[in-house]
C-alpha positions in Angstrom: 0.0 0.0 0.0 1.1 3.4 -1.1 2.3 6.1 1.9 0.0 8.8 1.1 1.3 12.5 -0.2 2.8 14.4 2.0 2.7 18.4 2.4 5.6 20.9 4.6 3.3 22.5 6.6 5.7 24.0 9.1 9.5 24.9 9.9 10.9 24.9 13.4 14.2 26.3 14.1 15.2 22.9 16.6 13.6 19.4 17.4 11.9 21.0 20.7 10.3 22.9 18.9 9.7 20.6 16.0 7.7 18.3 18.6 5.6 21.2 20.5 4.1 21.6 17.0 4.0 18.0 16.3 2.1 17.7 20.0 -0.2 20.7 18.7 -1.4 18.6 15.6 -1.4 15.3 17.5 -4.2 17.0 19.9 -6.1 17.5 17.2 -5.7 13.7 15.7 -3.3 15.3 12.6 -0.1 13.0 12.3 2.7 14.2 11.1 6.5 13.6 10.3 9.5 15.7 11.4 12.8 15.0 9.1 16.0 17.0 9.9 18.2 19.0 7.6 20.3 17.5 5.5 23.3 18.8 7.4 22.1 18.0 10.9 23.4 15.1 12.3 21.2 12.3 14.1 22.6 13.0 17.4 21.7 16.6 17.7 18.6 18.4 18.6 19.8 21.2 17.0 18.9 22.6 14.1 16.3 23.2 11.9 13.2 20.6 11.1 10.5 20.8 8.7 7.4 19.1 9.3 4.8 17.3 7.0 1.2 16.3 7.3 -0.7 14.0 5.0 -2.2 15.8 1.8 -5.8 15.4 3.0 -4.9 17.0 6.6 -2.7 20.3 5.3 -5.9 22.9 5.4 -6.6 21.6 8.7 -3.3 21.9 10.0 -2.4 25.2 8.9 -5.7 26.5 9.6 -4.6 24.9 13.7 -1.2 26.6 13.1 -2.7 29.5 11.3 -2.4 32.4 14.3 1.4 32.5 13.8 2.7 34.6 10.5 5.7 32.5 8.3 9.1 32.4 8.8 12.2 31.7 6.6 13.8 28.2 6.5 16.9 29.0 8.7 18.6 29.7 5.3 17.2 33.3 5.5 14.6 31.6 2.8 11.1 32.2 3.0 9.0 29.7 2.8 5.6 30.2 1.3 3.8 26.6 2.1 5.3 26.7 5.9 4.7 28.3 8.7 7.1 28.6 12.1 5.6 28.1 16.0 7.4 30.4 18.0 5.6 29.7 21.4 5.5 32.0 23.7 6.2 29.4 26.2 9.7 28.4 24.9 10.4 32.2 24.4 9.6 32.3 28.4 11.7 29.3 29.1 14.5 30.8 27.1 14.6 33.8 29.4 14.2 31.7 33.0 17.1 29.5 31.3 19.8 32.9 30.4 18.2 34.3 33.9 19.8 31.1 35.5 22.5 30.9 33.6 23.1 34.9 34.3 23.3 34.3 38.3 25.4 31.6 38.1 27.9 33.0 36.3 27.5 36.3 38.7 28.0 33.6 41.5 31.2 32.3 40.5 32.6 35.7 40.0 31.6 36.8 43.2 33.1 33.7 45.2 36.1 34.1 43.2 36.2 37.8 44.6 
């Protein structure tokens, strides 16, 4: 049996990312597939990932993803057919994670002193 078609209906800029969009569309029963760049190796969770849906669910999914505006591919490329989450949520645990990172730095200079 044939896989059926599938459509890029989103770029994220790492594989967090990738699967806190892939969790959105699993909520509302869309499977999809994350592949990797080309020059991202296995091992990494780095990097940017496209993600796919079947043919048949595309509409729905973008019309799911549809309150966030496009982004380029990570190569400075926009991409027409795809759209990047940028949660606030990882935006938030970005800044608790540099806020951390920030007073422990300040820490071992201050000890140091």
């Amino acid at each position: 049996m044939a896989e059926p078609p599938l459509r890029k209906i989103a770029w994220a800029p790492n594989q967090a990312e990738a699967e806190l969009i892939q969790g959105l569309l699993r909520e509302q029963g869309i499977p999809s597939v994350e592949r990797r760049a080309p020059d991202v190796p296995d091992f990494l969770a780095a990097g940017p990932r496209d993600i796919y849906v079947p043919e048949s669910a595309a509409e729905r999914a973008r019309e799911l993803l549809g309150d966030v505006a496009p982004q380029t591919n990570g190569a400075g490329v926009t991409d027409p057919q795809a759209v990047a989450v940028r949660s606030q949520g990882v935006r938030a645990l970005r800044l608790v994670v540099f806020g951390i990172l920030a007073l422990l730095i300040a820490a071992a200079i201050i000890e140091r002193a």
